[in-house]
N, C-alpha and C positions, 0 to 999 in steps of 0.2 A: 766611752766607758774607761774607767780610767782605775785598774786593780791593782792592789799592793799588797804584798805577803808581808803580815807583822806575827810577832813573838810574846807570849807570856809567861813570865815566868812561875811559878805556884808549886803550892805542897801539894796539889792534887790536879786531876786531869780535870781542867774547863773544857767543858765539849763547844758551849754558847759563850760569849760574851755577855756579862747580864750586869747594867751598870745598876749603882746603888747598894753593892754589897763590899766596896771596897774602903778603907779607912777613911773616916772624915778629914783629918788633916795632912794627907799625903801633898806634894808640891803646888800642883792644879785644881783641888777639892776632890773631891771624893770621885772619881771615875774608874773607868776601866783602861790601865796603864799598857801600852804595848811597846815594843822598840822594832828597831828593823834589821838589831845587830842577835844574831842567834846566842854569842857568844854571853852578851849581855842579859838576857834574858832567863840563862845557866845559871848567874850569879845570884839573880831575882828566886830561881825555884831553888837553889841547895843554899840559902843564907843558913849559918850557924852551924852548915855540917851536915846538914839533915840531907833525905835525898827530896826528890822532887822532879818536875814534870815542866817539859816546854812543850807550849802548847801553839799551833800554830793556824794561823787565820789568812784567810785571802778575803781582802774588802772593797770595796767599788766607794771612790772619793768622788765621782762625779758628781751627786748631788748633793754631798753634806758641805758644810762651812766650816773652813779650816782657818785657825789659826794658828800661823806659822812664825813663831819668835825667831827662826833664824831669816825672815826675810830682810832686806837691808833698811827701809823703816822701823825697826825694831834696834834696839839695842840690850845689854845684859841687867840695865836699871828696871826695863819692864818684866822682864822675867824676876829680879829682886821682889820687884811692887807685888808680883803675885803670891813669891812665897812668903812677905809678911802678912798677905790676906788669909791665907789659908793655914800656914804652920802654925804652931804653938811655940811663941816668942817671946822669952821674960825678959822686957826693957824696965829697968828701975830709973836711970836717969833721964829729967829733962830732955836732954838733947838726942838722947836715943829715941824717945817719943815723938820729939819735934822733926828728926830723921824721918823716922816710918810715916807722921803724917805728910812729910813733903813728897817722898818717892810717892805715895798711892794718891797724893792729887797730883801729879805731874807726868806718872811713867806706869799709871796702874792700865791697859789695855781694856778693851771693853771684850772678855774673854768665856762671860758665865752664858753666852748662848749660842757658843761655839759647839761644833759635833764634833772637833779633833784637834786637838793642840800640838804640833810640833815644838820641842823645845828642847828646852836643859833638865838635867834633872841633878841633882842635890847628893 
């Protein structure tokens, strides 16, 4: 069994984690964001001044599937590939188009039935 203490940050106390209530176009699609940095996750709960609430979790990875962007198979094009799948990105030109189509057949990871994503965030 394999536990690790992560962080959330929010304007109110999450007691559960309950995925499907967080923004559609966040970096990863719409999930439940944690970090494993306390400090980060302060930034996350008081954004624009307001106060806010770090909330903390102990979770057992033993049996979920983890996708890990920072393993050495990976590089920072697939993490790119994912945030033009999910964000909201106005390409007007050609070759911006013809960009976003090449990274996501080439560097997009097979990531939507993943339980955990390690990664970058934006």
């Amino acid at each position: 069994m394999e536990k690790i203490v992560l962080y959330h940050g929010s304007s109110k106390i999450v007691e559960y984690p309950k995925f499907g209530e967080g923004k559609t176009y966040n970096d990863y699609g719409q999930g439940f964001y944690c970090t494993k940095e306390i400090e980060l996750a302060k930034e996350w709960a008081c954004s624009d001044n307001t106060q806010g609430y770090v909330n903390q979790y102990s979770i057992d990875l033993s049996d979920l599937k983890i996708l890990d962007l920072s393993d050495e198979k990976y590089t920072i094009l697939n993490w790119i590939a994912i945030l033009l799948e999910n964000r909201i990105v106005n390409l007007t030109t050609p070759l911006q188009k013809q960009a976003r189509e090449y990274l996501t057949k080439n560097f997009l990871p097979d990531y939507k039935d993943s339980d955990v994503i390690v990664g970058y965030r934006a």
